[in-house]
N, C-alpha and C positions, 0 to 999 in steps of 0.2 A: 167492926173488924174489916167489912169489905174496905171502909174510907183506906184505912193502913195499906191494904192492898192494892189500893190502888197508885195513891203516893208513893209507893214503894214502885211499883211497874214504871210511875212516872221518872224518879230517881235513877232506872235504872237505864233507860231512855236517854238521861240525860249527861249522866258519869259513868263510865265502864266499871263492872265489879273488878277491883284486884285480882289479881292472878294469886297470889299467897299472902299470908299475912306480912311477910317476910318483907315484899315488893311493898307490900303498904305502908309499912313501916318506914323503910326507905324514902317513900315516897314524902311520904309527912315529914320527914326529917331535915328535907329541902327548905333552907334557908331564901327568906327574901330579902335579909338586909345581914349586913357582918359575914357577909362570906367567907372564908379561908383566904382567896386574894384580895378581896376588898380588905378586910386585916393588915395584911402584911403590906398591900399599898399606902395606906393612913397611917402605917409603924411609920414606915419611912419617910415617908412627905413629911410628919409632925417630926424625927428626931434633923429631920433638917430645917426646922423652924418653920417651917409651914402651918398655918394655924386655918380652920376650916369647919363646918358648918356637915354635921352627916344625918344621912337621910332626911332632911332637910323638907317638909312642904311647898311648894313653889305657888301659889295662888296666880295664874299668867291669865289674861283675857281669854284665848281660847281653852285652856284645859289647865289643871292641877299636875304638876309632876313632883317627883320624887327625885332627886338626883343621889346618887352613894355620898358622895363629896359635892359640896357647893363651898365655892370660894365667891360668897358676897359682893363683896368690896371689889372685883375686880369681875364679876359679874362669869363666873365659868364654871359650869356644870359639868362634872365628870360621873360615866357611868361605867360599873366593871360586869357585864356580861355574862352570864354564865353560857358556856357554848351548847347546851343542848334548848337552854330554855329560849335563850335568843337566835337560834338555827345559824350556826356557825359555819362557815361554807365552808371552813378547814375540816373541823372536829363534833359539828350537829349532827344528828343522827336522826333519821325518823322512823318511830319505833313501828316497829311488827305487829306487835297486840293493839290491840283497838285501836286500830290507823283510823277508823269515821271521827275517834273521841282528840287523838294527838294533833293530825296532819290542820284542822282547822285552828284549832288554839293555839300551836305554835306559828302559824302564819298570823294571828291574830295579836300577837305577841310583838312580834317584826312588826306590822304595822302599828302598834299603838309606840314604840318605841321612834319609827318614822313623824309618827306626829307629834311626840312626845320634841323629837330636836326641831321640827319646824317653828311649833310654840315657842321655843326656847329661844330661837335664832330672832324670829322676830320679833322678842321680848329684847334683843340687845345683848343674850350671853354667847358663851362661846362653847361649845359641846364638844366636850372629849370624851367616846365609848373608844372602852380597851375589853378585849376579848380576856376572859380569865385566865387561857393558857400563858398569858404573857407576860415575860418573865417581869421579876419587880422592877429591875433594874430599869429596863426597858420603859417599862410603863412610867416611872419616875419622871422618866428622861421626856415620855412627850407631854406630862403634864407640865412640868416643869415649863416645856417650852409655851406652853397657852397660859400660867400663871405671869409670868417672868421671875424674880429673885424674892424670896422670902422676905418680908419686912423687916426692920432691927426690935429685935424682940426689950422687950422694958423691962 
């Protein structure tokens, strides 16, 4: 019984207890891939002929990434942001409750993302992050410009 109490002391050292189940729930419910605007980004690129490769493994000499969207063939990695997880200087927020537990991993977050497009740039792709808040339209419009024109579909 002590071992449990102790791993458990250890546990709790390491991840803050939830504030309510309610929060925890929430918490869990945070999606890492298919977001709500990654969605509606990939609706649209694909009813415009755009054909594309999602959450894709990237095997790069320095590190493994993940990109939402990989356009292959034309070598351009697009990432859609969520703005608290990625510290959005518009709409991040850093939280109140267990700032020891947030304020590092969200910074840690931001950098692995910094390293994430360096690997990528010097792998020969092209990185396009769009913050979630941004409308689809928009986001369309600057993928579009780093893909160029949709191939003639067969």
């Amino acid at each position: 019984m002590a071992h449990h109490t102790t791993q458990e002391t250890a546990r709790q050292q390491l991840y803050p207890l939830p504030l309510s189940p309610g929060r925890s729930a929430n918490m869990k419910a945070n999606r890492r891939a298919n977001t709500k605007p990654e969605l509606a980004l990939r609706s649209a690129l694909h009813a415009m002929g755009y054909r594309y490769r999602k959450d894709l493994r990237l095997d790069l000499p320095q590190r493994r990434v993940r990109p939402d969207i990989a356009f292959t063939s034309r070598k351009v990695a697009v990432f859609v942001d969520g703005c608290f997880w990625h510290a959005c200087p518009d709409h991040g927020s850093q939280p109140k409750n267990n700032e020891w537990y947030w304020s590092p991993k969200l910074q840690k977050n931001v950098e692995r993302d910094r390293a994430a497009d360096q690997a990528l740039t010097e792998a020969g792709w092209t990185v396009v992050r769009l913050w979630e808040h941004v409308p689809v339209a928009d986001a369309v419009a600057v993928v579009v410009a780093a893909v160029g024109g949709p191939r003639s579909l067969r």
